[in-house]
C-alpha positions as CSV (number, residue, x, y, z in Angstrom):
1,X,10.3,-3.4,-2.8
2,X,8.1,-0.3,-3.4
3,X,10.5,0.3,-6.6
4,X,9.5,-3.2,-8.0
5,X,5.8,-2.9,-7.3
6,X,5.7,0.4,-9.6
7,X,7.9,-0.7,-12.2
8,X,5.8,-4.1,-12.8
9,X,2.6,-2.5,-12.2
10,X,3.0,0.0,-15.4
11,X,4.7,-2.7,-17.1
12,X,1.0,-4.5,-16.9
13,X,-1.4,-1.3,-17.4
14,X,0.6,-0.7,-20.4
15,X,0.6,-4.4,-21.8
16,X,-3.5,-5.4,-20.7
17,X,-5.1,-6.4,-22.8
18,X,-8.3,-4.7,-20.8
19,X,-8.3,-1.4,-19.8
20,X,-10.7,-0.9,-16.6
21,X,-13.0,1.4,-16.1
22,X,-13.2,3.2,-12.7
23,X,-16.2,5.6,-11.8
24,X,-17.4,8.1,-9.5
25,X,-20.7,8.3,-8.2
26,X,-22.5,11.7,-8.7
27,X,-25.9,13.1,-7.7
28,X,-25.9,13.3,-3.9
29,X,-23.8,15.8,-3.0
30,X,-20.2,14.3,-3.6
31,X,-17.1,16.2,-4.4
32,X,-16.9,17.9,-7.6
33,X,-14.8,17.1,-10.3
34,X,-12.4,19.9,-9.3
35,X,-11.7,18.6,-5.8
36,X,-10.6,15.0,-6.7
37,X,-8.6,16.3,-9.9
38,X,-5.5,15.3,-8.7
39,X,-6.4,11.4,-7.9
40,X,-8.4,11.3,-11.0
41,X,-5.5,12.4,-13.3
42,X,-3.1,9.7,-11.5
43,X,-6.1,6.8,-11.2
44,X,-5.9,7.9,-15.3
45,X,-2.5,6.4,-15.6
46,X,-3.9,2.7,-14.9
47,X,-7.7,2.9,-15.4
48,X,-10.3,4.9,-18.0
49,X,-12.4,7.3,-15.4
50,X,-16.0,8.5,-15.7
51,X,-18.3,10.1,-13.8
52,X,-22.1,9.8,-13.9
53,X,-25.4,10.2,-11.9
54,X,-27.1,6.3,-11.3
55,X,-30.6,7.8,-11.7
56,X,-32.0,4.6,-10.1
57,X,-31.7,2.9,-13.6
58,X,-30.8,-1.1,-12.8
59,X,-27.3,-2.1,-14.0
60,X,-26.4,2.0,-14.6
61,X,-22.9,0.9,-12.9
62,X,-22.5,-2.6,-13.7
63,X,-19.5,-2.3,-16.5
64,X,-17.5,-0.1,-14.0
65,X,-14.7,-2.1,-12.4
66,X,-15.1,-0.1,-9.3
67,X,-17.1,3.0,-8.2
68,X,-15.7,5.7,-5.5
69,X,-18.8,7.6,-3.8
70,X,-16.8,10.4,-2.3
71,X,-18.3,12.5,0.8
72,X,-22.2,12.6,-0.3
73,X,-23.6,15.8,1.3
74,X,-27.5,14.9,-0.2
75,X,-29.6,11.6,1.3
76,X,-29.2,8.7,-1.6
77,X,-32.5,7.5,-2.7
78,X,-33.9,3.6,-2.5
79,X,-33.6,3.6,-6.4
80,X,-29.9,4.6,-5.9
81,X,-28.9,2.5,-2.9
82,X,-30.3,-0.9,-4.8
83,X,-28.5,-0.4,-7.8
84,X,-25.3,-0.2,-6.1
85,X,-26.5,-2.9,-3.5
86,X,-27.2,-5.1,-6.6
87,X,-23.5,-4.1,-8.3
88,X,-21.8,-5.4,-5.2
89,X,-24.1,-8.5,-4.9
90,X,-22.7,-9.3,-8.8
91,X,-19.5,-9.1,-7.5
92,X,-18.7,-4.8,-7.8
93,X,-16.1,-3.2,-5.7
94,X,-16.8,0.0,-4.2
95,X,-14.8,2.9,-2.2
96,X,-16.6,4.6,0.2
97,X,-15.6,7.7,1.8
98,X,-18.4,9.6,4.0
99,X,-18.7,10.6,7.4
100,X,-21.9,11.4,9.9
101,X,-21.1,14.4,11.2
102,X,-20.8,17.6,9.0
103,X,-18.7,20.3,9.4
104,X,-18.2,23.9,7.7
105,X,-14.6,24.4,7.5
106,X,-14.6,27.0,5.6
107,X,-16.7,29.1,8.6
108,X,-13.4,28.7,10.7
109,X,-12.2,31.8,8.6
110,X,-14.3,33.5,10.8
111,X,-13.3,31.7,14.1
112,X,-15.5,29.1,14.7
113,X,-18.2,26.6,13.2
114,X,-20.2,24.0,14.4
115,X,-20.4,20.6,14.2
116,X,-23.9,18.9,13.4
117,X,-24.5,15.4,12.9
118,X,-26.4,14.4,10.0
119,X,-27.4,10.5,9.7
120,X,-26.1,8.7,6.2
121,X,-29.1,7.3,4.3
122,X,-26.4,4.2,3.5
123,X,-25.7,3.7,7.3
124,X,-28.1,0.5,6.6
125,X,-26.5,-0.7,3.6
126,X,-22.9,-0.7,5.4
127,X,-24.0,-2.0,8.3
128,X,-25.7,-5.5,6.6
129,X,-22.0,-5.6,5.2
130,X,-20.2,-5.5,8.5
131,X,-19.2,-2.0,9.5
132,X,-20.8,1.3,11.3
133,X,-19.8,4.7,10.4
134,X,-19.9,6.5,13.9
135,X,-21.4,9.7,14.8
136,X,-18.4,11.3,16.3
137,X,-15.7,13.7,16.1
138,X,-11.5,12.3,16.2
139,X,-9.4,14.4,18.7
140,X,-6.0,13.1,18.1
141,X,-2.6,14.7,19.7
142,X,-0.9,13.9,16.5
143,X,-2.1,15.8,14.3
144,X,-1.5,18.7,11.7
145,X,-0.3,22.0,12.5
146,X,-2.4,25.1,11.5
147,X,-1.3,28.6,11.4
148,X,-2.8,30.6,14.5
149,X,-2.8,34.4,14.6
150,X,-1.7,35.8,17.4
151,X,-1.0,39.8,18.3
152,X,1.6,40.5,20.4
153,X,2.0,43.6,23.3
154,X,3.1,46.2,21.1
155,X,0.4,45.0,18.3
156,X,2.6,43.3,15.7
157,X,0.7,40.3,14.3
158,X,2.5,36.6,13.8
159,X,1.1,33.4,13.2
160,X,2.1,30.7,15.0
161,X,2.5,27.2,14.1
162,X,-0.1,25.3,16.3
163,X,-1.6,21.5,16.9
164,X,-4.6,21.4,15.4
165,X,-5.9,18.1,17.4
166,X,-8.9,18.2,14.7
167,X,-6.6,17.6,11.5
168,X,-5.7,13.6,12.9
169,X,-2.6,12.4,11.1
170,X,-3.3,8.7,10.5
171,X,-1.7,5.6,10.5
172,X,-1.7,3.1,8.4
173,X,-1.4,-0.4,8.9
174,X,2.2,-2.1,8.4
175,X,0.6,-5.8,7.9
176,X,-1.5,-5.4,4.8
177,X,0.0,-4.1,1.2
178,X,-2.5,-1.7,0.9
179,X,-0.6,0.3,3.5
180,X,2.7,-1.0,3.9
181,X,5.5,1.4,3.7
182,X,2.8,4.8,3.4
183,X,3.7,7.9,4.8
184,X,0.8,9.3,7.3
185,X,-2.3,10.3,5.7
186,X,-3.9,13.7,6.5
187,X,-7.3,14.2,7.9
188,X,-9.9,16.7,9.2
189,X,-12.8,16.3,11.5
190,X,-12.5,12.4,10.5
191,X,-14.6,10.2,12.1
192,X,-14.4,6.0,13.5
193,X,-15.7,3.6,12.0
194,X,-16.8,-0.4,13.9
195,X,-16.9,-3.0,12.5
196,X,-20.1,-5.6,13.1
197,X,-21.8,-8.6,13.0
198,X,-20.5,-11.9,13.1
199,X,-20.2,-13.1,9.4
200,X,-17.4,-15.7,9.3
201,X,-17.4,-14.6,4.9
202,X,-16.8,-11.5,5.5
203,X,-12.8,-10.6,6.6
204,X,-12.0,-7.2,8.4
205,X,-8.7,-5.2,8.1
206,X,-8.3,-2.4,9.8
207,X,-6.4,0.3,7.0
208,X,-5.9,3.7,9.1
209,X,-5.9,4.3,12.4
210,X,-5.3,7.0,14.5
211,X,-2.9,7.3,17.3
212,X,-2.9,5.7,20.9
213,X,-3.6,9.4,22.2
214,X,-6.7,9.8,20.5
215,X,-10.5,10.6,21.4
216,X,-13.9,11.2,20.4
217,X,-16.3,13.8,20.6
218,X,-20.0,14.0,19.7
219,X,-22.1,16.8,17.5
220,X,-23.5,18.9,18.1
221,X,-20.7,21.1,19.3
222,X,-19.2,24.3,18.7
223,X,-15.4,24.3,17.0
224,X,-13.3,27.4,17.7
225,X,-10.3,28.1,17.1
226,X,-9.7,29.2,20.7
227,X,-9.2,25.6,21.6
228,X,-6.2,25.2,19.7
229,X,-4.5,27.3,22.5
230,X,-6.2,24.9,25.6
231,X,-4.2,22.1,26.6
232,X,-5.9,19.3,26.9
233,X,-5.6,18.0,30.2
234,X,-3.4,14.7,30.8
235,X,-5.1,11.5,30.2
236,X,-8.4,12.8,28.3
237,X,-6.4,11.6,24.8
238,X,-6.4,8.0,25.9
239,X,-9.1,6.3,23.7
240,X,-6.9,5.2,20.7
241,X,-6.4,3.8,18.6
242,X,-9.3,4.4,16.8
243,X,-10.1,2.7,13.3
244,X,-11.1,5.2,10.2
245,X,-10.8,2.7,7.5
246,X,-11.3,-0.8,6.9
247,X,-11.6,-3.3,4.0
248,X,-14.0,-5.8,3.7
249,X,-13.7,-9.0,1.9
250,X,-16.0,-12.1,1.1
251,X,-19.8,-12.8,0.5
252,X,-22.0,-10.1,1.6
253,X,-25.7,-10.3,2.1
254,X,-28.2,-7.7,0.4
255,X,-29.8,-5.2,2.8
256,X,-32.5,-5.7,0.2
257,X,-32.6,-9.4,1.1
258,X,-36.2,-9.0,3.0
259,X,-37.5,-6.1,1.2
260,X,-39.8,-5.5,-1.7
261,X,-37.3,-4.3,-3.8
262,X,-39.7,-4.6,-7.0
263,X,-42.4,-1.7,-5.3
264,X,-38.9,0.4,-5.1
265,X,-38.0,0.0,-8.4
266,X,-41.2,0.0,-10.3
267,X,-41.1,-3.6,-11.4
268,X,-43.3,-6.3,-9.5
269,X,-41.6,-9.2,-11.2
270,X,-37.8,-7.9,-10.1
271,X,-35.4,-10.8,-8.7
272,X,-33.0,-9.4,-6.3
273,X,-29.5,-11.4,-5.9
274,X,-29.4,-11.6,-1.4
275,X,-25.8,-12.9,-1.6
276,X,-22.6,-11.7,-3.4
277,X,-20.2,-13.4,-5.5
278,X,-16.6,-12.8,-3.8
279,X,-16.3,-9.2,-3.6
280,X,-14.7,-6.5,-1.7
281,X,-14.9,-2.8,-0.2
282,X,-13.1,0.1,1.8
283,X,-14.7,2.1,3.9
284,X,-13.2,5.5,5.2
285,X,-14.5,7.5,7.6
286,X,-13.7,10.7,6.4
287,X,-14.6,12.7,2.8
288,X,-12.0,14.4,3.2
289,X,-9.1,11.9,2.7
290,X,-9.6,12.1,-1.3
291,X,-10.1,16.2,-1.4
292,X,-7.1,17.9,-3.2
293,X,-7.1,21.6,-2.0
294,X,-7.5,24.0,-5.0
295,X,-5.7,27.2,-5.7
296,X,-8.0,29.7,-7.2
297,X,-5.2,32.4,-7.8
298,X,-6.1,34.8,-10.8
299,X,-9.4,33.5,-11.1
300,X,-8.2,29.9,-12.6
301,X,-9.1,27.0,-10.4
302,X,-6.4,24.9,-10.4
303,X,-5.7,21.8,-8.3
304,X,-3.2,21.3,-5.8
305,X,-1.4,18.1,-5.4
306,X,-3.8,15.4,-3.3
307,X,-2.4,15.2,0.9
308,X,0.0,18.4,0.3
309,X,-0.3,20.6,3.2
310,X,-0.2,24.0,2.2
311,X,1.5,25.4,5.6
312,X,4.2,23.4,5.7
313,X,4.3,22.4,2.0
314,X,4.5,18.7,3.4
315,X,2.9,15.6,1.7
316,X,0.8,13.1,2.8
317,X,0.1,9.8,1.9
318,X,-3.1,10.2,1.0
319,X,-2.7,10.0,-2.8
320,X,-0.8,6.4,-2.8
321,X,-3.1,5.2,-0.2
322,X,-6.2,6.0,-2.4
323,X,-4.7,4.9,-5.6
324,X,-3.3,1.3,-4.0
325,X,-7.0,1.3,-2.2
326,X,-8.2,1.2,-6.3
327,X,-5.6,-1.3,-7.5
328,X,-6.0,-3.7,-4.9
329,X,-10.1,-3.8,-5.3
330,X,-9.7,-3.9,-9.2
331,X,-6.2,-6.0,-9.5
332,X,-6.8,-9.5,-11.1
333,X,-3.5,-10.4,-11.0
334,X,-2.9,-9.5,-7.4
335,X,0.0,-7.3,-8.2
336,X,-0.5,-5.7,-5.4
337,X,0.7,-8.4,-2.9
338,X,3.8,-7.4,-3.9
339,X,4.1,-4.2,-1.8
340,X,3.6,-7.1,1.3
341,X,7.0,-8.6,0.6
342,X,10.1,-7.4,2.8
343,X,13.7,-7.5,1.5
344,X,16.0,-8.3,4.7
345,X,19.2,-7.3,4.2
346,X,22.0,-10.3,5.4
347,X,24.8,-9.0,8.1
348,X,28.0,-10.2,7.1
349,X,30.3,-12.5,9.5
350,X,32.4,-9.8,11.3
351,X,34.9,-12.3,12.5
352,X,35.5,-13.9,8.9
353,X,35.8,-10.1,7.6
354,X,38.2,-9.5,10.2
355,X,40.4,-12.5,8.9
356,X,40.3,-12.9,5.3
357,X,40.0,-9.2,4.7
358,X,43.2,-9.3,2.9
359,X,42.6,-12.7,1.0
360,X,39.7,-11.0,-0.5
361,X,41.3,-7.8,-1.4
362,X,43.9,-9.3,-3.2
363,X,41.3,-11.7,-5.4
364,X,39.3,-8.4,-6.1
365,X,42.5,-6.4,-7.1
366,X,44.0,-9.7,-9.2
367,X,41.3,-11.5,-10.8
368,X,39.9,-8.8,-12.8
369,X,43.4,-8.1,-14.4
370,X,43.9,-12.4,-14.8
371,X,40.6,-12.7,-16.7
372,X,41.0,-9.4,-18.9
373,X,44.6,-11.0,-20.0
374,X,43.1,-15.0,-20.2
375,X,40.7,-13.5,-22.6
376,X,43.1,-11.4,-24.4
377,X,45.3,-14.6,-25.2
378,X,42.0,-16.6,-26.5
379,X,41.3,-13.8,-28.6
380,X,44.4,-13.9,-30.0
381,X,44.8,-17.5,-30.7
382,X,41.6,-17.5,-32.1
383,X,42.8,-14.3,-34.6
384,X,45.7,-16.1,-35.4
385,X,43.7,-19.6,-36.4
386,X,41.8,-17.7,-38.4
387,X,44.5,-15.7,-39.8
388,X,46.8,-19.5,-40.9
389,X,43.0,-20.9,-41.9
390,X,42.7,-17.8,-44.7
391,X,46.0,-18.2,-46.2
């Protein structure tokens, strides 16, 4: 089925007559271009892709098919959050991927970092559209392995390949075409996400999840690398499965609904739209989902291919997930509902097998060799007609 979907999906990006346009959000801190190279050159095969800074000018982002705002490290501004608030109300589709705790990775070099948390300014904006981000840390037992140094008695250093119950492997969901079929999808320090309210427009489907032996833990806190060699004790990984990311779909209301939008923007006389056109979202709690590690070997940056671990040189399924999370908020023609169809193969009747297996060879041995000859005596009938007919 997967085979299908591919195959008909770049029979349509080549043959549209429209080419969308896809864009990143800049100017708050999220990912440069470098570290989302990889889903950007493959999101290129479908989709024309820019990047730009909103600037808080009104309809900056309105001929963008979707936006992705990946992991924001800066606060977005009022200016900012109503233009996109106002894209989505006119029917925009946006990615999110952010989390509220941050986390220094790189400081684990030196054996340990700490974990702070560090409140989204759009926590208000998601939540009037039916989710919560949460301020927590995943623990999940399955998880990624990391390379652990260890010195033995006589002073010979190995590393050693050890769970790393901060690197979650996720889950996705077998029931939606989004996710059907995907291999796990690699994650560090992800977070959960809820989801909230009681908007019967608004539909919920939960995307990644991690494992039953899962739970969380709250900044701020002190990582080390120590803990990768503690067990944790039986029991204490019980809290899962816990959602990471969830699409929304339907009519959302405007967190600007009761607001004086028009003091934010500068203009007294500004209208703001308080309920969307059919529209939908994905959340994901977690930046770094969509961050392709880069190789910076002789000085050249060069990108690494998105959700390939390095250690074990395995790949994850973080690339398709993220490019079928962009097809299926931009598809028109809801190609994409072909990935939800399931080809069952049909057992054959062992007992009829059993007793015509010898009928059947004989038809398969014989009729070939009666049809070639049937059409060899038509063709020379006809030959011959044609032959008396000339003379």
């Amino acid at each position: 089925e997967g085979l299908e979907y591919e195959i008909i999906q770049a029979v349509a990006a080549a043959t549209a007559d429209t080419v969308h346009t896809v864009a990143f959000i800049e100017g708050h801190g999220e990912l440069d271009e470098i570290f989302v190279a990889d889903l950007t050159l493959e999101l290129a095969k479908f989709y024309n892709i820019d990047r730009g800074v909103i600037g808080g000018r009104r309809g900056a982002i309105d001929k963008y098919a979707a936006i992705i705002v990946a992991a924001p490290q800066k606060p977005m501004d009022e200016r900012d959050k109503f233009v996109i608030d106002q894209y989505i109300m006119n029917g925009g589709k946006v990615l999110w991927l952010a989390e509220e705790v941050k986390v220094d990775a790189d400081s684990l070099i030196a054996g340990s970092t700490v974990a702070l948390y560090e409140p989204l300014s759009t926590a208000d904006m998601l939540f009037r559209y039916g989710v919560r981000i949460n301020p927590v840390i995943v623990q999940d037992a399955d998880c990624m392995l990391i390379p652990l140094k260890v010195v033995n008695p006589g002073g010979e250093v190995q590393y050693v390949p050890t769970p790393w119950v901060y690197y979650p492997l996720l889950r996705p969901s077998q029931t939606h075409p989004i996710t059907r079929n995907l291999n796990r999808v690699k994650s560090e320090f992800a977070g959960t996400i809820d989801t909230v309210g009681r908007d019967q427009g608004v539909k919920k489907s939960i995307l990644l999840t991690t494992s039953p032996e899962a739970r969380t833990v709250m900044p701020p806190l002190v990582i080390s690398l120590e803990e990768a060699d503690e067990m944790i004790p039986d029991g204490m990984l019980n809290a899962g499965p816990l959602n990471v990311a969830v699409l929304l779909e339907g009519t959302f209301s405007s967190v600007f609904a009761n607001r004086m939008a028009g003091s934010i923007m500068g203009d007294p006389q500004l209208v703001t739209v308080t309920e969307s056109r059919p529209t939908k979202m994905i959340v994901v709690a977690d930046g770094d989902i969509i961050r392709n590690e880069v190789s910076w070997g002789g000085g050249n940056p060069e990108p690494l291919t998105l959700g390939l671990d390095r250690y074990t040189m395995q790949t994850f399924g973080n690339k398709d997930f993220l490019v079928n999370c962009i097809n299926y908020l931009v598809d028109e023609n809801e190609l994409i509902g072909m990935r939800s169809r399931e080809l069952k193969p049909r057992l054959l009747d062992q007992t009829r097998i059993k007793e015509q297996r010898t009928l059947w060879q004989v038809v398969n041995t014989l009729l070939p060799i009666l049809l070639i000859i049937i059409a060899g005596v038509i063709w020379n009938a006809l030959r011959r007609r044609r032959y008396i007919s000339l003379k």
